[in-house]
N, C-alpha and C positions, 0 to 999 in steps of 0.2 A: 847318668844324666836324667834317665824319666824320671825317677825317682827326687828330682828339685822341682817340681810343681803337679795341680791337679789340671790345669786347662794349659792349652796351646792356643793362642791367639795369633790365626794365621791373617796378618795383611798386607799381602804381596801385590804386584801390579803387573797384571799380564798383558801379552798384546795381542792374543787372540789366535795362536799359532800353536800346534801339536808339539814343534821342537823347543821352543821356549822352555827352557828348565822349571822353572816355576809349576808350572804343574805337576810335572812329577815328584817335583817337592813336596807337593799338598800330597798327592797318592803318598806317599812316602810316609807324610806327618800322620796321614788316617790308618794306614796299615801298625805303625806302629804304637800308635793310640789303643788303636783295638787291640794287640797284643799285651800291653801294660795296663790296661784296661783306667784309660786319660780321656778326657773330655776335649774337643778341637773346637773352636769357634772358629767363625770362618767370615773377615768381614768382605762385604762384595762390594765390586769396583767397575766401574762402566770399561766395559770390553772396546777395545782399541780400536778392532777392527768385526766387527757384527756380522758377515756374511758365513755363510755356510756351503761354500764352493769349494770342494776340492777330493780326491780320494781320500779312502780312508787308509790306514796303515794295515799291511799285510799281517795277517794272524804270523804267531811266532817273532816278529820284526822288533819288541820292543825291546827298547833299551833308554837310559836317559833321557835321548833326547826321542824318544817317542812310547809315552806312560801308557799306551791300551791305541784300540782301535779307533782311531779319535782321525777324523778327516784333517788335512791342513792346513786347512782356515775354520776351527771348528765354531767361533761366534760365539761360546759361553761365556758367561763369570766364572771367575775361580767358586763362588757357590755353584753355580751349576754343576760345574766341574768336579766339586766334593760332595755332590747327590750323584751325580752320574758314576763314580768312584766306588760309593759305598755301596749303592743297587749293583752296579755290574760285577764287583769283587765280594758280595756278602757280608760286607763286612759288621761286625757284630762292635760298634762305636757307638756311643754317644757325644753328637758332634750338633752343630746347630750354625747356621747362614745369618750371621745380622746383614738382611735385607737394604738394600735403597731405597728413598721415597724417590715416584716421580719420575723413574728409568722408564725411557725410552730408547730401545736397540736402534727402531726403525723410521726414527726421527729426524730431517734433513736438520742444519745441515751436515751433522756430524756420524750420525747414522753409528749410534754408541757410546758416542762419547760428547758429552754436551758445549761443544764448540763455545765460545765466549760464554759460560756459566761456572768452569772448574779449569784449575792453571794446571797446565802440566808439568807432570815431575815424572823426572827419567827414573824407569825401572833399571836401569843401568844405563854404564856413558857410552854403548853404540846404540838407545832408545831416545835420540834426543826430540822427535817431535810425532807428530799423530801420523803423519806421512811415511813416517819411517816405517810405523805400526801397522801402516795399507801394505807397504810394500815387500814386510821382511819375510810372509811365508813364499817367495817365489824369489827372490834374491838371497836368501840364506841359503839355496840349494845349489848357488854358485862355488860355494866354502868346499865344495868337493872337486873343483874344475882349478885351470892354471888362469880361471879368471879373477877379477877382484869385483869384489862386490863393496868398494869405497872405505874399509874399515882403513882409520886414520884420518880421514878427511871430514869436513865439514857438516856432511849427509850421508854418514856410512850406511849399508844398505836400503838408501832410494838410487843410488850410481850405483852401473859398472863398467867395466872397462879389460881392457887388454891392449898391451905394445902394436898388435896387430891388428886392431879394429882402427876404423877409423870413421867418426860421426858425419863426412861431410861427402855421402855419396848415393847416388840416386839409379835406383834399375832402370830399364830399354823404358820402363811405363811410369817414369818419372817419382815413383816411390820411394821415399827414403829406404839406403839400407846399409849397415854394419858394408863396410869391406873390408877383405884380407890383404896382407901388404903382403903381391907374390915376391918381394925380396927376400922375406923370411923363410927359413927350412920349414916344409909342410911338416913336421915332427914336432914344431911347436903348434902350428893349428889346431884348431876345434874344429868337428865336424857333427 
């Protein structure tokens, strides 16, 4: 397959999250560039979700869904992301960023993503809105619990939920809070 074209024209739509496959994609597309010695363009797209809060991934830890040491809300463009790629793995590519005019990360009220200026279009059908894109690197780490994180519904991961939660209960200091229905076997709880 390298061998049917000289450039890869990558234009993907991240939402600003270490697991999101699409990055690793791009790692993917650059390591294999450099090996067949192919050209990558890389065109860049207002990041979903801008902030740069979060651990970064344990050395040895990568796989699929985590391409390098990359925090979990790492706030780059997939350009970013294919400079940061090429500097941290060596890699010996010619590749190039067609840039955005006019990006602003840190710009309300979209803070990345230009709010009433560009229509959104799902990088896939559980990415249906910018909220989702706030919300997915801390509710996708539910996909490993007996919780649901809403896929199938409406707003899959901005909800989650479980049989045993229940949204309409408040501690001794009047605070909302998740309660466990003690009807249930504690073998199904979370703890």
């Amino acid at each position: 397959m390298m061998d049917s074209f000289d450039v890869l024209l990558v234009d993907l739509q991240d939402v600003g999250s270490r697991v999101y496959t699409f990055i690793t994609t791009v790692r993917y597309f650059l390591e294999a560039a450099a090996e067949h010695d192919k050209t990558v363009w890389v065109l860049d797209d207002p990041i979903r979700s801008a902030s740069r809060r979060s651990l970064r991934l344990r050395p040895d830890w990568e796989s699929f869904v985590g391409a390098g040491p990359l925090p979990m809300r790492h706030g780059l463009t997939l350009g970013e992301l294919a400079s940061w790629f090429v500097s941290k793995l060596r890699l010996d590519v010619e590749w190039q960023v067609v840039t955005m005019e006019a990006w602003k990360p840190s710009r309300a009220p979209g803070y990345g993503w230009p709010l009433g200026e560009r229509a959104w279009v799902n990088p896939s059908p559980n990415a249906s809105n910018l909220w989702m894109a706030r919300c997915y690197a801390g509710t996708v780490m539910l996909e490993g619990t007996t919780l649901s994180e809403g896929r199938g519904t409406t707003r899959p991961l901005e909800l989650f939920g479980h049989r045993i939660l229940s949204p309409h209960t408040t501690g001794k200091d009047g605070i909302p809070r998740p309660a466990m229905d003690a009807r249930l076997p504690a073998a199904g709880m979370l703890v």
